[in-house]
C-alpha positions in Angstrom: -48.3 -1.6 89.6 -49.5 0.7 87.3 -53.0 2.8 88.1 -56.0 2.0 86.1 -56.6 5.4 84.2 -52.4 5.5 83.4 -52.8 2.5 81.4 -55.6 3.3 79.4 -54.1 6.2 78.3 -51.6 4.3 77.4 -53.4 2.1 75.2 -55.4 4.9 73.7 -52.0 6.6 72.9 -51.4 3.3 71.1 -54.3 3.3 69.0 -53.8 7.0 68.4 -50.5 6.4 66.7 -51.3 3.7 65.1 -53.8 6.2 64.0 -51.6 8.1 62.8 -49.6 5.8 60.6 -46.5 6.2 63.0 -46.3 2.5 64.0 -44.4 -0.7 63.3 -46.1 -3.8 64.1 -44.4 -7.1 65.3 -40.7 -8.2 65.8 -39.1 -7.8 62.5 -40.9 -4.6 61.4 -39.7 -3.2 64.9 -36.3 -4.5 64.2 -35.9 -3.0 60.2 -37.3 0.5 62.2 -34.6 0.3 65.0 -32.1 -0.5 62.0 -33.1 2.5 60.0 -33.1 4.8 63.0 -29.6 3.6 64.1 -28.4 4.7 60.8 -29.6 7.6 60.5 -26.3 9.1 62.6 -24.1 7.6 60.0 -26.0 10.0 57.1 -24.7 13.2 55.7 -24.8 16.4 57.8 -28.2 18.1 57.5 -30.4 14.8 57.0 -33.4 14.2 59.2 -32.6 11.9 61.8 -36.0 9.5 62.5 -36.1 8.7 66.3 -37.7 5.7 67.2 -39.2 4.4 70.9 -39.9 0.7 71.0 -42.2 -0.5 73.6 -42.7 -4.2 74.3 -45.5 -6.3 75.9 -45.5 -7.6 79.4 -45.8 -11.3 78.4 -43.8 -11.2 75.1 -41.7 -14.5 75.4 -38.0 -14.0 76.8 -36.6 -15.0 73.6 -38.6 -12.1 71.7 -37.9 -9.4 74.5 -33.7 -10.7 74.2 -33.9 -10.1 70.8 -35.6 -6.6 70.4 -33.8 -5.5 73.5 -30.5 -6.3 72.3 -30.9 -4.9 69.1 -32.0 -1.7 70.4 -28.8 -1.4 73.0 -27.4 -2.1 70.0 -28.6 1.1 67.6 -28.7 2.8 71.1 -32.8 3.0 70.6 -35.0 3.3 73.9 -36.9 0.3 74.5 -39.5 0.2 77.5 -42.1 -3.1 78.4 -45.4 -2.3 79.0 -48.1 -3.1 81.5 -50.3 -4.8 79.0 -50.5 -8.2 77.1 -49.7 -9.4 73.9 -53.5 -10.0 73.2 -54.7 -6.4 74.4 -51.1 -4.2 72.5 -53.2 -5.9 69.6 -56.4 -4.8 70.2 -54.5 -1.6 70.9 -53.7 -1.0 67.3 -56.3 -2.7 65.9 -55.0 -6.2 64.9 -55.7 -9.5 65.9 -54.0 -12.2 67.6 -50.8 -11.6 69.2 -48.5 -8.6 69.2 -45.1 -8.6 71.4 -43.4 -5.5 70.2 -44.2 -1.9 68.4 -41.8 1.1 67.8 -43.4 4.2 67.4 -42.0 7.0 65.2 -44.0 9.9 66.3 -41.8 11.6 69.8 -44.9 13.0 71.0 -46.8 10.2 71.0 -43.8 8.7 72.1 -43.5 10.7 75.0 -47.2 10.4 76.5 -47.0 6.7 76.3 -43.7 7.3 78.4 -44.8 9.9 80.6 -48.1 7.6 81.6 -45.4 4.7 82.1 -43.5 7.3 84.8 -45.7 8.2 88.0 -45.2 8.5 91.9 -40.8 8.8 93.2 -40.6 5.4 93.6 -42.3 3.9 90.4 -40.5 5.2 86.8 -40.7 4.2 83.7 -37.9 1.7 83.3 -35.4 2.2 79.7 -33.5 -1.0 79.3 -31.0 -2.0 77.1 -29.4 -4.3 78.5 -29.8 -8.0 78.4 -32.7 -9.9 80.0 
């Protein structure tokens, strides 16, 4: 279990980046951003590539996490779940109802959501991409 104070920073990253503009919201948004990050190895030498982190809620529905998870082994894009619910990853960002996935396009931001996930030797953030 995650502490307390780690999640909230998570979710305050959250709402920081979304913030920021650096957020896709909901399954097929995350899944055009994981395409367009995949590709971005196949472009001409010199081009910008756009990394990508997707993070997924806790309670997101098997079918949903299958889906982003094996699109993102696919494009070989980091995909973590998160200790929070649909309900509160939307509150998060600002929306209502239900939101089960996000990818993030700012690293930093990124990385502190990551970093908060990762604490203590035995607990680390987990990166999956492989099948649920």
């Amino acid at each position: 279990m995650i502490p307390v104070d780690k999640v909230k920073r998570i979710r305050g990253a959250l709402g920081l980046a979304m913030s920021a503009g650096a957020v896709s919201v909901g399954v097929g948004l995350v899944i055009d951003a994981v395409r367009r990050a995949g590709k971005s190895d196949r472009r001409k030498k010199g081009s910008a590539s756009r990394h990508v982190y997707v993070f997924c809620a806790s309670d997101a529905s098997e079918a949903t996490k299958k889906r982003v998870f094996d699109k993102c082994a696919y494009y070989e894009i980091p995909v973590y779940e998160l200790p929070i619910t649909r309900e509160e990853l939307a509150h998060d960002i600002g929306k209502t109802g239900a939101v089960a996935a996000v990818a993030i396009s700012n690293e930093g931001l990124a990385h502190k959501i990551i970093e908060n996930l990762s604490y203590g030797d035995r607990n680390t953030a987990k990166q999956t991409h492989s099948k649920i």
